[in-house]
C-alpha positions as CSV (number, residue, x, y, z in Angstrom):
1,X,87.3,145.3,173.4
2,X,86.0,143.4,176.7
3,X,84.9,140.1,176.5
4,X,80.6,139.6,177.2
5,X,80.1,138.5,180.4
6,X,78.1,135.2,180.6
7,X,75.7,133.6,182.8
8,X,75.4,129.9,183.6
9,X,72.7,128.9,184.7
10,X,72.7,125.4,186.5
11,X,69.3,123.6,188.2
12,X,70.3,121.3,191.1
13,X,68.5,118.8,192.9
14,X,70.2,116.2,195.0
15,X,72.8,116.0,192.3
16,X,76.1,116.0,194.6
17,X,77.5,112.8,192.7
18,X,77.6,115.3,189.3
19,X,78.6,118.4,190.8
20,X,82.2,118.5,191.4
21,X,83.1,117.0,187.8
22,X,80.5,119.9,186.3
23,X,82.1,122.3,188.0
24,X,85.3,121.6,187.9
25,X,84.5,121.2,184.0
26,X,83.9,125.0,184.2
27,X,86.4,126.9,186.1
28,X,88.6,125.0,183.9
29,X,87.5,126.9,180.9
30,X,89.6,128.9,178.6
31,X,87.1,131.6,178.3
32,X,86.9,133.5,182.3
33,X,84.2,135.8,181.6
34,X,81.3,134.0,183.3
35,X,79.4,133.9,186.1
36,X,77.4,130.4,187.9
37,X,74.3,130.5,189.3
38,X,72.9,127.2,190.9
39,X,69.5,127.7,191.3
40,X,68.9,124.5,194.1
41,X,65.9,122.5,194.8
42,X,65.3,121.7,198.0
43,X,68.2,119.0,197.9
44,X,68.4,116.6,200.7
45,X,72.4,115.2,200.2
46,X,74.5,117.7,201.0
47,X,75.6,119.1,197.2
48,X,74.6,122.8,198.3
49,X,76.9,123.1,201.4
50,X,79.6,121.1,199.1
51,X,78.9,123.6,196.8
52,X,79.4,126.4,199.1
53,X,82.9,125.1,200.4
54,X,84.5,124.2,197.6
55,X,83.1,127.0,195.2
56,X,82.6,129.9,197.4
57,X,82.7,132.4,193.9
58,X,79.2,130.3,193.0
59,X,76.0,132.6,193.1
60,X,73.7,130.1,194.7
61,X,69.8,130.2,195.0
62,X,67.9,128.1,197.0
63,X,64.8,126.9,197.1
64,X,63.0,124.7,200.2
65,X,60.9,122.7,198.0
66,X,61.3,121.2,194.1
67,X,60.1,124.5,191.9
68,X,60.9,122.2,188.7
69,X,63.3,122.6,186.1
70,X,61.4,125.5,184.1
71,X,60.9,127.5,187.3
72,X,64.2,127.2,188.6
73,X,66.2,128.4,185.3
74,X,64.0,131.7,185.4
75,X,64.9,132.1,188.6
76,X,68.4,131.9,187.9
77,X,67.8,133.7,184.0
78,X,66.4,136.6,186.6
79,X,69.3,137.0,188.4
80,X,71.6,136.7,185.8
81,X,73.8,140.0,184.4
82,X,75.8,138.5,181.5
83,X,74.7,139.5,177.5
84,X,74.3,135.8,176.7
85,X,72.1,133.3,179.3
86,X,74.0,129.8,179.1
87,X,71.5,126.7,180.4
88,X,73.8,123.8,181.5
89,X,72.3,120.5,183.1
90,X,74.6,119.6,186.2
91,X,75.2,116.1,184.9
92,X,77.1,117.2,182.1
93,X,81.1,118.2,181.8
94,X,82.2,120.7,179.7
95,X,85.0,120.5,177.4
96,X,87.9,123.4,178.1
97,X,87.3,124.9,175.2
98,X,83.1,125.2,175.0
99,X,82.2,128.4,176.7
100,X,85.2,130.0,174.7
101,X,83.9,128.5,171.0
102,X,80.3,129.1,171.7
103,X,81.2,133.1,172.9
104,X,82.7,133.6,169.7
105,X,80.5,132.0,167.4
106,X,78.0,134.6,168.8
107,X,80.4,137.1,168.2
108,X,80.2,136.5,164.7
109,X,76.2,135.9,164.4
110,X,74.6,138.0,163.1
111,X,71.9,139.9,165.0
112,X,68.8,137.1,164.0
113,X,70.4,134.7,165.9
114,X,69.2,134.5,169.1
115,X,70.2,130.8,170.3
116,X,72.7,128.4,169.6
117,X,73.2,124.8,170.6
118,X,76.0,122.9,171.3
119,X,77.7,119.4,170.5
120,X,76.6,117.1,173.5
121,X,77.7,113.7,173.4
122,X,77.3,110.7,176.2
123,X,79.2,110.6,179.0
124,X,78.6,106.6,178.8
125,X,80.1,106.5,175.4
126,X,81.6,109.7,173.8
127,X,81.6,108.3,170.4
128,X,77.6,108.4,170.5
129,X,75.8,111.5,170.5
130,X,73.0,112.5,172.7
131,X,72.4,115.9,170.3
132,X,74.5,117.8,167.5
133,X,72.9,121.5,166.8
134,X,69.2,121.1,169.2
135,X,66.5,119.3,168.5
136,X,64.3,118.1,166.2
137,X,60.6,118.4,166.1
138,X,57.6,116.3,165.5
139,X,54.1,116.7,164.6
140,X,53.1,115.5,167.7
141,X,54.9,118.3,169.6
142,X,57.5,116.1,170.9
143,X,61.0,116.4,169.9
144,X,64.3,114.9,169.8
145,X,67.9,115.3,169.9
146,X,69.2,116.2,166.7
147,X,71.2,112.8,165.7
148,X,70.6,110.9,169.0
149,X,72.4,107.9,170.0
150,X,74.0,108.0,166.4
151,X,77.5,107.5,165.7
152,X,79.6,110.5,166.1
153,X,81.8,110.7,162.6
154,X,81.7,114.0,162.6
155,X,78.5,113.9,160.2
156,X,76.9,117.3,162.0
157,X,80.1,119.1,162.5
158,X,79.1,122.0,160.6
159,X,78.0,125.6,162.0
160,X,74.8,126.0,160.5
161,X,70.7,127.4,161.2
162,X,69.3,124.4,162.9
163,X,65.5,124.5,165.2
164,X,66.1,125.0,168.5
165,X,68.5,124.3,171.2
166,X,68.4,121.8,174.2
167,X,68.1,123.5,177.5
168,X,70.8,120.4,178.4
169,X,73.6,122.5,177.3
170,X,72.3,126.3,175.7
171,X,73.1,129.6,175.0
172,X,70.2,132.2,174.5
173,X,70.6,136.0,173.9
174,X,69.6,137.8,176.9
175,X,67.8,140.2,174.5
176,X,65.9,137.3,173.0
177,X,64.5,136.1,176.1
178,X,63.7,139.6,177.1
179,X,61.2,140.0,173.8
180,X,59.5,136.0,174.0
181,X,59.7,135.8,178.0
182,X,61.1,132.6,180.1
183,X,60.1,129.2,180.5
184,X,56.4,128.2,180.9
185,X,56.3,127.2,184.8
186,X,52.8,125.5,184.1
187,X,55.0,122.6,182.6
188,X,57.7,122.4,185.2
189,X,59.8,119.9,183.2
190,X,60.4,118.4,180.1
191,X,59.4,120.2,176.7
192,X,59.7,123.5,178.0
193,X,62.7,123.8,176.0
194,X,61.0,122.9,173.2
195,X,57.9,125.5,173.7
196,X,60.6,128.4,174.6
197,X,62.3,127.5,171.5
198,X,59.3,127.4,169.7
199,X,58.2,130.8,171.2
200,X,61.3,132.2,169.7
201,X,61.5,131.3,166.3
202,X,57.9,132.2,165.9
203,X,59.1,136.0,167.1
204,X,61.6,135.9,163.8
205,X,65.1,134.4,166.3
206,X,67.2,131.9,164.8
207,X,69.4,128.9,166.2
208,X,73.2,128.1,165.2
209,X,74.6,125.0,165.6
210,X,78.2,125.5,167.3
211,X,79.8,122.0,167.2
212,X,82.7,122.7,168.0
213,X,81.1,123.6,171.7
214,X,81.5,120.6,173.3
215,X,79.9,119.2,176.5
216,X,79.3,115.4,177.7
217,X,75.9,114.1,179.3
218,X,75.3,111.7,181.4
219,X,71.6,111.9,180.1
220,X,68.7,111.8,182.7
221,X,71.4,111.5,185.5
222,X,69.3,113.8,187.7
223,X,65.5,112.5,187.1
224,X,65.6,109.3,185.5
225,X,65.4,108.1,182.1
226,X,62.1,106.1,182.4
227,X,60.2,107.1,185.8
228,X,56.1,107.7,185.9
229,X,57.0,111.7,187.0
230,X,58.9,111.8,183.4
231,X,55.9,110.2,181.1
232,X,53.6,112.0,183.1
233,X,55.0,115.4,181.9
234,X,55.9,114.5,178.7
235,X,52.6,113.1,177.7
236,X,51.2,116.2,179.5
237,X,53.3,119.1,177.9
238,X,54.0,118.5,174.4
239,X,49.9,118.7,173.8
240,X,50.5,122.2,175.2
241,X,53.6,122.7,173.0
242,X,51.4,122.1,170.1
243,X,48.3,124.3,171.6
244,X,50.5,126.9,172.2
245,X,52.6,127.4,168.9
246,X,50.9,125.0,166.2
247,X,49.2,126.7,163.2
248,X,45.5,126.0,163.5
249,X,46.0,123.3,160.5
250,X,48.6,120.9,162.3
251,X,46.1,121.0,165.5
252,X,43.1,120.0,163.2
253,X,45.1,116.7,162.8
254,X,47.6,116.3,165.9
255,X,44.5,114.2,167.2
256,X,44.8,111.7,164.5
257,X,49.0,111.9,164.4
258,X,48.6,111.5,168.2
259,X,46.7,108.1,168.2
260,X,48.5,107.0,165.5
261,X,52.0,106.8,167.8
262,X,50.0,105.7,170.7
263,X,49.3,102.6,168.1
264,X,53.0,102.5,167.5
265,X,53.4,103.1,171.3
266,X,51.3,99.5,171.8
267,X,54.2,98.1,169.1
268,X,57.1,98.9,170.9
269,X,55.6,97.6,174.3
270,X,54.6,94.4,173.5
271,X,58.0,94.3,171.3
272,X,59.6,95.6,174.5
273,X,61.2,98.4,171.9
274,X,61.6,101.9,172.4
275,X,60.9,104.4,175.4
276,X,57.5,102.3,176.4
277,X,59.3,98.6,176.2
278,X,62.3,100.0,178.6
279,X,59.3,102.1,180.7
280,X,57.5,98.3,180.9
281,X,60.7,96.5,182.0
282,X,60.3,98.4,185.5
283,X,56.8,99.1,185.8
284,X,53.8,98.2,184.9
285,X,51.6,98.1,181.6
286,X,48.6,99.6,184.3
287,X,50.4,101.7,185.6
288,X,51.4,103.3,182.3
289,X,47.9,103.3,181.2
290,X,46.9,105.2,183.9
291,X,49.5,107.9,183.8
292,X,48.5,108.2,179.9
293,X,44.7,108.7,181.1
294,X,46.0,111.8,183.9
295,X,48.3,113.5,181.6
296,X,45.8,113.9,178.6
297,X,42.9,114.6,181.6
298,X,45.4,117.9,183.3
299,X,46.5,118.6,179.7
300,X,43.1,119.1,178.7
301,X,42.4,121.5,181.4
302,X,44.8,123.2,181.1
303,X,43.9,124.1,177.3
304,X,41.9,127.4,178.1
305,X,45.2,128.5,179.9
306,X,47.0,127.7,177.2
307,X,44.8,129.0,174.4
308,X,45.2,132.3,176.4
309,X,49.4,132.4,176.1
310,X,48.8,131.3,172.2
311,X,47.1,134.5,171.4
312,X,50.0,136.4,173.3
313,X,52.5,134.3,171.7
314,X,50.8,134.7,168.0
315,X,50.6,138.2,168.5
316,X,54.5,138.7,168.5
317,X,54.5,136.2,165.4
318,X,57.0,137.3,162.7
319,X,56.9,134.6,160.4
320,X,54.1,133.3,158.2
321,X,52.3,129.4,158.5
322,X,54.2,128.4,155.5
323,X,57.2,129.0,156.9
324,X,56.4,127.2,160.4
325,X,54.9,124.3,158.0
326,X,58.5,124.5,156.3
327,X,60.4,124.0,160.0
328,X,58.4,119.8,160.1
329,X,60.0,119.2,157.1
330,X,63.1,121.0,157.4
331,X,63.9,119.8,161.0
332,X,60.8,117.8,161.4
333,X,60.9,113.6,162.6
334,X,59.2,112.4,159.8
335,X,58.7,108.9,160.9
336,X,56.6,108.3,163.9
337,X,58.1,105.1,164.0
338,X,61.3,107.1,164.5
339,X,59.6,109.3,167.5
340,X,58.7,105.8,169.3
341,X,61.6,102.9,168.3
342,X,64.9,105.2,168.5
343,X,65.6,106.6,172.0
């Protein structure tokens, strides 16, 4: 029986100083059944040419401008021919073994799963974990890695249904995406994952942890960990997360849960804790304010747009409320103060 061919995707943009170890990472793999696409955008330092003489066998797509993160992946999910769709950040490394574990624990899924998510840990430290199994979701639409920045003692090493996958290192089933459709372009980066996720489960897919599908991150290594661009967008899109795949009950209240981290938010700063104390270390307090007063102004205009893909995406619902209400508490962040203080 022939091995499934699989497609890795990789988005690029002026990440040179990543490439060749990412790369390298890959045609390293025991598993030989795969193909790369490196969707590019618009980089300025060379990494595309590199790319071109030193992997000549790499599909390469380029783009003059920055199309975003969201955009470029479909662009690469559209040119892919492999059963399975593998998303892979370029400033990760994959172990030898990853594509090879994360083939065959597909090969024994059964047909409801549609995703499965990887064992990432930092490239800083590989004894800390930037996610086991996916992420983790709040009622604020934001989510987390699944046991970030924890310890790794092999706590999550078990294959089991977890939420969703991080697009940082994923494999989706090309027959899955084909049903609940690509990443939402509208949010061009950050939490797309989470609303394509999202998307999925709601049309009756499941996610598998594979742990034993290794790959390091060097975590924000392309974008940033703490830039206006990046709490621009997250502020912005995980309001349309929750517009677009909340029951009608959790929106009723994501106002109040919303203001209620913002108050935790105003902790951490003045604290200098969290996400918003290391944002406040390099820029300032203004500054933040008025990127919180843009996002929630374009993320409210874009509601009606949203409200729109909602009805499309409930009409392919296969699961009830009670069961989506079950996912906060089963894979939910239950603390808000956990959302803000833990990066």
């Amino acid at each position: 029986m022939s091995s499934p061919l699989v497609s890795i995707v990789i988005i690029n943009w002026n990440g040179l100083k990543f490439l060749e170890k990412c790369l390298k990472s890959l045609f390293h793999q025991t598993y030989h059944d795969f193909e790369i696409i490196l969707v590019d955008n618009g980089s300025t330092d060379g990494s595309v040419q590199f790319v071109k003489d030193k992997y000549p066998q790499v599909i390469i797509l380029e783009n003059k401008n920055n199309a975003g993160f969201a955009a470029a992946n479909n662009q690469g999910i559209r040119a892919a021919g492999g059963k399975y769709i593998v998303l892979l950040n370029n400033d990760t490394e994959a172990d030898k073994d990853w594509l090879k574990n994360l083939v065959s624990a597909a090969g024994d899924s059964d047909t409801h799963i549609g995703m499965w998510a990887c064992k990432i840990l930092s490239l800083h430290d590989i004894s800390v974990i930037d996610s086991v199994g996916g992420l983790l979701i709040s009622k604020c639409g934001i989510a987390k890695g699944r046991g970030r920045n924890e310890k790794d003692v092999k706590q999550y090493d078990r294959e089991e249904e977890v939420f969703i996958p991080s697009a940082c290192a994923a494999m989706y089933r090309k027959e899955a995406l084909d049903q609940v459709g690509l990443f939402d372009e509208e949010f061009f980066a950050y939490c797309e994952d989470t609303d394509l996720g999202m998307r999925a489960r709601l049309a009756g897919w499941k996610t598998l942890a594979v742990p034993d599908a290794v790959v390091y991150h060097h975590y924000s290594g392309t974008t940033g960990k703490y830039t206006p661009m990046k709490a621009y967008l997250v502020e912005r899109n995980h309001l349309w997360v929750a517009v677009k795949n909340f029951p009608i009950s959790m929106l009723m209240v994501f106002p109040i849960i919303t203001l209620w981290r913002y108050i935790f938010h105003i902790y951490a700063i003045a604290t200098k804790r969290g996400a918003g104390g290391r944002y406040t270390d390099r820029f300032s307090k203004t500054s933040l304010f008025v990127i919180l007063l843009k996002a929630y102004k374009d993320a409210i205009k874009g509601i009606p747009k949203m409200l729109k893909k909602r009805h499309s995406i409930m009409g392919k619902r296969m699961v009830s409320h009670r069961e989506i209400k079950n996912w906060f508490k089963d894979y939910g962040i239950m603390k808000i103060s956990d959302l803000v203080f833990k990066e």
